[in-house]
N, C-alpha and C positions, 0 to 999 in steps of 0.2 A: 522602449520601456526596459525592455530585459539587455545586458551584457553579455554579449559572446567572446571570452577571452582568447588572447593570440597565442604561437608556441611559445614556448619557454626552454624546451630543453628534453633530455630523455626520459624516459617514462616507461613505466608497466603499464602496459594495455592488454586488458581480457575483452575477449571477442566471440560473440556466438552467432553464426550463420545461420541463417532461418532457408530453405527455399521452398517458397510458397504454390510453389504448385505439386509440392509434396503434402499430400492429406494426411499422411502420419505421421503423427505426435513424436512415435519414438525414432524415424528415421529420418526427419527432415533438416535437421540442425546439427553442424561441424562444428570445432572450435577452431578460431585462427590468433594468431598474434600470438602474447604470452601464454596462452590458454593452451595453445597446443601441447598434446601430451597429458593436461589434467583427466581426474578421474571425476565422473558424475556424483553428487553429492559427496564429495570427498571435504575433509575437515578443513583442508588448506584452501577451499574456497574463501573458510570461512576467519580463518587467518586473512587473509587477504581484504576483506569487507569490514574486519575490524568492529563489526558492533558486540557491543557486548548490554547484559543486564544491569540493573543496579537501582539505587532508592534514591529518590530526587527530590530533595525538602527545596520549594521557593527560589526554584532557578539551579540548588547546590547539590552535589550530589554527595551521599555521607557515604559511599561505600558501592562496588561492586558485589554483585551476587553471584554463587555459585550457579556455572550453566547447568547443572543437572541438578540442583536442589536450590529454587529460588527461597527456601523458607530461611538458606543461611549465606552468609555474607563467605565474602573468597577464604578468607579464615577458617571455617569452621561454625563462628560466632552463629548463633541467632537474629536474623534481619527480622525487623520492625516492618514486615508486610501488610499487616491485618491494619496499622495505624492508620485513621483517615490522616491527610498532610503528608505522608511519607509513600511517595507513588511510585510504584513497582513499573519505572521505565526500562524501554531498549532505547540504546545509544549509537547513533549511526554517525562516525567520522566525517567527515569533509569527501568525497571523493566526484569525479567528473563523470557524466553519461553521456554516450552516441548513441541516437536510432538515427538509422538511416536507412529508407527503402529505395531500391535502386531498381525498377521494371519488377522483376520477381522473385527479387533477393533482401531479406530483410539483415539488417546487419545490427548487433546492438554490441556497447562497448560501454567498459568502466575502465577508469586509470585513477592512479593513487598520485598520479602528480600535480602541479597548478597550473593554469591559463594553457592547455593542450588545444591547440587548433582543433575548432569542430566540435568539443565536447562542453558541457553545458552543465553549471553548478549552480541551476534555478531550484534544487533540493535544499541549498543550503544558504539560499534566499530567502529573506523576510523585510520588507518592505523596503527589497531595493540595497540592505546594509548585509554582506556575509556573515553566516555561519560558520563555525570548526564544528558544529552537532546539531542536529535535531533529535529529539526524542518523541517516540509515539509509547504513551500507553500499552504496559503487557496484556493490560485485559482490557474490555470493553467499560467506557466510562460510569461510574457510581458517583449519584446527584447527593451530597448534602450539603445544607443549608444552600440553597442554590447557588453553588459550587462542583465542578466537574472534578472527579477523584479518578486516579487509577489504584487499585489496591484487591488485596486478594481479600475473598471471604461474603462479599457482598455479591448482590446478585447485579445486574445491569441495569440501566435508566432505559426506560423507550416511553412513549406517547407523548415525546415531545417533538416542536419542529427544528428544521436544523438552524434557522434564526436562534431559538431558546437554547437549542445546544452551544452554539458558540457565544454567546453573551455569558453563558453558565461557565466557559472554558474560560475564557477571557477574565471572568472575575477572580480567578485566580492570580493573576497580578499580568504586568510587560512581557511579554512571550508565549505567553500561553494562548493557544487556538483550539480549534477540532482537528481529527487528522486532515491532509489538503492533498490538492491533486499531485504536484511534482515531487512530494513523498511518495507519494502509491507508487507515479508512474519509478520511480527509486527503488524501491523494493521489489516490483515484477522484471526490473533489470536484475536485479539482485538471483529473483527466480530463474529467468531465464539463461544467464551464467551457468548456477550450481547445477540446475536439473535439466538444462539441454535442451530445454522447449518441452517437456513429456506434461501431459499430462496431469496435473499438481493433484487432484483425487485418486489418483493410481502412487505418482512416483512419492507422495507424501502421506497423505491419508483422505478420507471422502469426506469428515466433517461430520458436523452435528447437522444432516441434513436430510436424515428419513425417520423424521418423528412426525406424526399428526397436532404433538403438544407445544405448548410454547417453553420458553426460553430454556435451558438446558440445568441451571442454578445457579449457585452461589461459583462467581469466579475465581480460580488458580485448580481447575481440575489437573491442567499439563503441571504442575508447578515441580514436580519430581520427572517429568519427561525427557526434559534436554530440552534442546533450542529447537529442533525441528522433528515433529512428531507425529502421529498420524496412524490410524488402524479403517479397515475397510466395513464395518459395518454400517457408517452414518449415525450411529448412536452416542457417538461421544465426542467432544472436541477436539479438535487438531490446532498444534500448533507450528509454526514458520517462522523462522530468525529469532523466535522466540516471545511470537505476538498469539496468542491466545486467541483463538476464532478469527485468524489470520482468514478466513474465509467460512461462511456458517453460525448457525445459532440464531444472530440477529445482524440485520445489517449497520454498519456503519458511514454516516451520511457523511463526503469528501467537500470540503472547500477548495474555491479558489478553483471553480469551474464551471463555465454555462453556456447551454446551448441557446444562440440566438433565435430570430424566428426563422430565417431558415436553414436553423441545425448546424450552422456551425458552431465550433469552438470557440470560448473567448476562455482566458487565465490568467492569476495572478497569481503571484506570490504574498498579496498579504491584501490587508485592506478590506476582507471580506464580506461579501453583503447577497443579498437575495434575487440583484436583479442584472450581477454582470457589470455594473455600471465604473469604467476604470479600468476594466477588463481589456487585454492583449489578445487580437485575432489572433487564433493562429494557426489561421492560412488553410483551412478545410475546405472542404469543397459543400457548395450547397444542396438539399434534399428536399424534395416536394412533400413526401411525404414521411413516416415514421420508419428509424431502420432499427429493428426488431427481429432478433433471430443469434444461432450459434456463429462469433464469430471466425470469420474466412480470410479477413485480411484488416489490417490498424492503419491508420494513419502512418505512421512510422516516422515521424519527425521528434527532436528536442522538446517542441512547445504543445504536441497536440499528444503526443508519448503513445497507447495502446489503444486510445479510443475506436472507434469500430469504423471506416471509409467505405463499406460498400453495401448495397442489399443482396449480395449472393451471398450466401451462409453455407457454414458445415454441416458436424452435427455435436454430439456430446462423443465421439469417439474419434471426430477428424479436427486437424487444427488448433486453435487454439480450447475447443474442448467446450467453453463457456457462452453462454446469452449476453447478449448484450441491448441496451436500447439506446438511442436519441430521438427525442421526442424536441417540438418548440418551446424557447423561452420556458426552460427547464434547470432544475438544479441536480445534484450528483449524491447517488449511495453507491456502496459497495461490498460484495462481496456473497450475499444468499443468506437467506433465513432457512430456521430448523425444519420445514418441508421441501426445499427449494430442487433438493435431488441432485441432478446432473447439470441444473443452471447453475450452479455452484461455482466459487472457483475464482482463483487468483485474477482470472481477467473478468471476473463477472463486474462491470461498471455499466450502470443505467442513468442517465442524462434525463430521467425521467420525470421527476417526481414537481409538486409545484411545492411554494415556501407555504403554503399551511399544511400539507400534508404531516397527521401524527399518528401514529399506532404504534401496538404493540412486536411489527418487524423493525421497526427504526432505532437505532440508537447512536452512541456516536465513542471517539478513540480520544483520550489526552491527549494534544502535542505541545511541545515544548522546544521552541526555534533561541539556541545559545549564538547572539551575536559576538563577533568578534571585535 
């Protein structure tokens, strides 16, 4: 179903080494290839990842936004945030990913070049046609007229299920989705480049995740932050690449992934639905019972990306830091709700949930797949 492109030719390849029988976050991961030499959250990551902000009217984009003051355009100007129709996206270029686990070594890789043996451009896939972009949502999706918005000033949709959320996406016109899984697994390569495997509650911020209350308010609190932000109390939002509750507050339910009945993975790139059906094995191992705990080791493949492979766990201070679950003939949230604490977190993804599930944790991210 999916394409694996062949070489092409030379390339920039960033590389981050994991070794997994390292428990510590902050010492377990090296950089190899072109990465060697970089500095941990340094800007030229993010020169290199090339996404950037911007307001995206019906597929078109009128303009990039300042990274450190999304309320105005690269100019100076005043950007039309607050507008419903004018959706305050991040834009993430065309680029290729490697996971590869190799016995105890986990290896993950981006290049900025095309068809690189090995590396896998199923991010910038949508039903099988390529992308040069995807865009998610800066904030957490706002329903009007049952229509999915991203836009600052409104607070977030929840008590819906993630059927309703993606039909609600979708009616937005050809392109548009819920966020989906080979974006996520995109963006935690993204993480695991810049920040070096550490920690993402420490090396970024803890999140809006030690409240008793619900949702946090009206979205664009980072909106003057920058692109990647974060303070350690838990009482306020954080954000990452410049996605607003990039983890926290309320979760965001992932398309375009499910666990069969016995717990493996299946995924697509588009075509989305409740029950897997059309769905790409990809190639997990199967489970008797439910794997539930802080994970200790991922899958580490293209197709199955960070999902969780074993039931021996960490904790919230070893590995990858975050809970995780696969549960049977289940669908996918991510990220922790505003009590959720130390389950929190970049790799928090639960395979858990059934297609009616709706409350007040649940909600869901705009995306928006530019075919080429």
């Amino acid at each position: 179903m999916f394409f694996e492109a062949g070489y092409a030719g030379k390339s920039t390849i960033m590389t981050v080494s994991l070794d997994l029988t390292n428990q510590d976050p902050t010492t377990w991961a090296t950089y190899e290839d072109d990465a060697e030499g970089m500095a941990v959250g340094s800007a030229l990551w993010d020169d290199f990842f090339g996404h950037y902000p911007c307001i995206l009217n019906d597929g078109t984009e009128l303009g990039k936004l300042n990274t450190s003051d999304f309320t105005k355009y690269e100019d100076g100007t005043s950007a039309p945030i607050t507008t419903i129709g004018n959706d305050v996206m991040i834009a993430f270029p065309r680029r290729g990913i490697k996971i590869v686990k190799s016995g105890t070594t986990l290896k993950v890789s981006m290049t900025d070049a095309e068809n690189v043996e090995g590396f896998s451009y199923l991010a910038h896939s949508y039903k099988g046609d390529e992308c040069d972009k995807f865009y998610l949502g800066a904030y957490k999706a706002y329903e009007s007229n049952s229509k999915l918005y991203s836009v600052s000033g409104q607070t977030p949709t929840v008590n819906q299920t993630i059927g309703t959320f993606r039909t609600k996406a979708q009616a937005r016109g050809t392109g548009y989705e819920q966020s989906a899984f080979f974006q996520l697994t995109y963006r935690q390569v993204m993480y695991l480049l810049k920040y070096r495997g550490q920690n993402a509650q420490i090396a970024v911020g803890r999140g809006f995740v030690d409240e008793n209350s619900a949702i946090y308010g009206a979205c664009g609190y980072t909106n003057d932050k920058g692109m990647d932000w974060g303070e350690a109390t838990g009482k306020y939002p954080m954000c990452l690449f410049g996605l607003e509750d990039f983890y926290g507050n309320i979760y965001e339910f992932i398309d375009g992934i499910y666990s069969n009945s016995n717990r493996q993975i299946l995924v697509a790139d588009g075509n989305f639905n409740d029950t897997g059906s059309g769905y790409t094995d990809a190639g997990t191992a199967t489970f008797g019972s439910n794997i539930s705990g802080y994970m200790q080791t991922p899958n580490g493949t293209n197709l199955a990306g960070f999902t969780p492979a074993s039931q021996t766990y960490g904790s919230e201070t070893t590995y990858f830091c975050d809970y995780a679950y696969v549960a049977a003939d289940r669908l996918a949230y991510f990220g922790g709700h505003w009590n959720n604490k130390s389950y929190a977190g970049v790799f928090r993804l639960d395979v858990f949930q059934t297609a009616s599930a709706a409350n007040s944790y649940y909600g869901a991210r705009l995306m928006y797949m530019k075919t080429i």
